[in-house]
N, C-alpha and C positions, 0 to 999 in steps of 0.2 A: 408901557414899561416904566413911566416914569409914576405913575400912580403906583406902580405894584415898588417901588423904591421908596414911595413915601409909604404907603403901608408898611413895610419889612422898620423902618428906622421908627415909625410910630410906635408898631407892638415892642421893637427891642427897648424901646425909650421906657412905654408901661411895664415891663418885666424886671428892668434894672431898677424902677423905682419899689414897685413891689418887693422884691428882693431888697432895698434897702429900710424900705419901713418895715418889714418883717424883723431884720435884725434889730434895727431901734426899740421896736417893741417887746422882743424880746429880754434885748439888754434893759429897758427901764422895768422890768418885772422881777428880773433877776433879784435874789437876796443875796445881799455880801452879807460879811461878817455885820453891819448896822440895821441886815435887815432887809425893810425898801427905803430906808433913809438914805441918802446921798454920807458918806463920810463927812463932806464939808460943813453939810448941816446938824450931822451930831459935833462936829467938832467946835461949831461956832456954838450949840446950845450950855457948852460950858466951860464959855467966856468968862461967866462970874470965876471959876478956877482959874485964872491966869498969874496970878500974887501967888498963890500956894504953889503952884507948880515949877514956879524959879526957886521958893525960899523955903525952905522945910521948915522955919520958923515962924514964917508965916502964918498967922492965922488963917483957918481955913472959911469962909463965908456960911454962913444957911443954905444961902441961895444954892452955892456950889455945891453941898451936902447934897442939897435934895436931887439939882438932878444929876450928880453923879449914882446916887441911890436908885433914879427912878432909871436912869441907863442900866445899872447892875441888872437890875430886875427882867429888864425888857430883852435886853441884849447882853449879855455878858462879857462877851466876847468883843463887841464893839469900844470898852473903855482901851481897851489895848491895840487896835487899829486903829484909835485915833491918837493915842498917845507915841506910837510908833511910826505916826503917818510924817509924809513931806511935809504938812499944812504945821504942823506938831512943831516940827525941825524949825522952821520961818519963823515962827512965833517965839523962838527960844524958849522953848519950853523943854527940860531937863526930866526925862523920862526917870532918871533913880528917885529924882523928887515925887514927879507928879504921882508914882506906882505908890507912893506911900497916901495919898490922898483919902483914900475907902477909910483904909486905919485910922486917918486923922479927924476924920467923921463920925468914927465908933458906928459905922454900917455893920451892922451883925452879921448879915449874910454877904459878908463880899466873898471873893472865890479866893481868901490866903493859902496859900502855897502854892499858887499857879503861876506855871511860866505866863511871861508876856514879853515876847522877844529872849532877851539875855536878862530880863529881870524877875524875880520872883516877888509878886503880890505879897505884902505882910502879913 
């Protein structure tokens, strides 16, 4: 009896673990709006935008051009998930500013007149 009690609690132990690596694996395969990038990590690759995205007057960097350009490109939809995200909010970072950013780049192809939350792209 008492073997057949550690058998039953060992396979329930292997089931529930199985069961939770299958959802981990899952969710790490998953594509959000970035993708398979994590949000934190598109949001951290553009750090160099942080000046522009407070001050509309701001000049806007190369740096920050390029990879908000090479974001546009990949992901379209991730500039505005990360510009509407919590991480976004912390940083004080001013979404009516930073949505003007593409434009201030002169990015040909950005997505102008799309919503992103309550803002529309220029």
């Amino acid at each position: 009896m008492v073997m057949d009690f550690k058998a039953r609690t060992f396979l329930a132990t292997m089931v529930m673990f199985l069961l939770a690596s299958s959802v981990l694996i899952m969710e790490s395969e998953a594509a959000g709006e970035c993708g398979r990038t994590p949000i934190g990590s598109a949001a951290a690759s553009l750090s160099p935008c942080l000046g522009a995205t407070r001050n509309v007057k701001a000049k806007v960097s190369p740096a920050c051009c390029a990879r908000v350009g090479a974001l546009l490109r990949t992901s379209p939809r991730c500039l505005c998930s990360v510009l509407l995200s919590p991480l976004a909010k912390q940083a004080k970072i001013n979404p009516a500013i930073a949505i003007t950013v593409p434009k201030r780049c002169n990015i040909r192809n950005r997505p102008a007149g799309k919503k992103c939350g309550r803002y529309t792209l220029p």
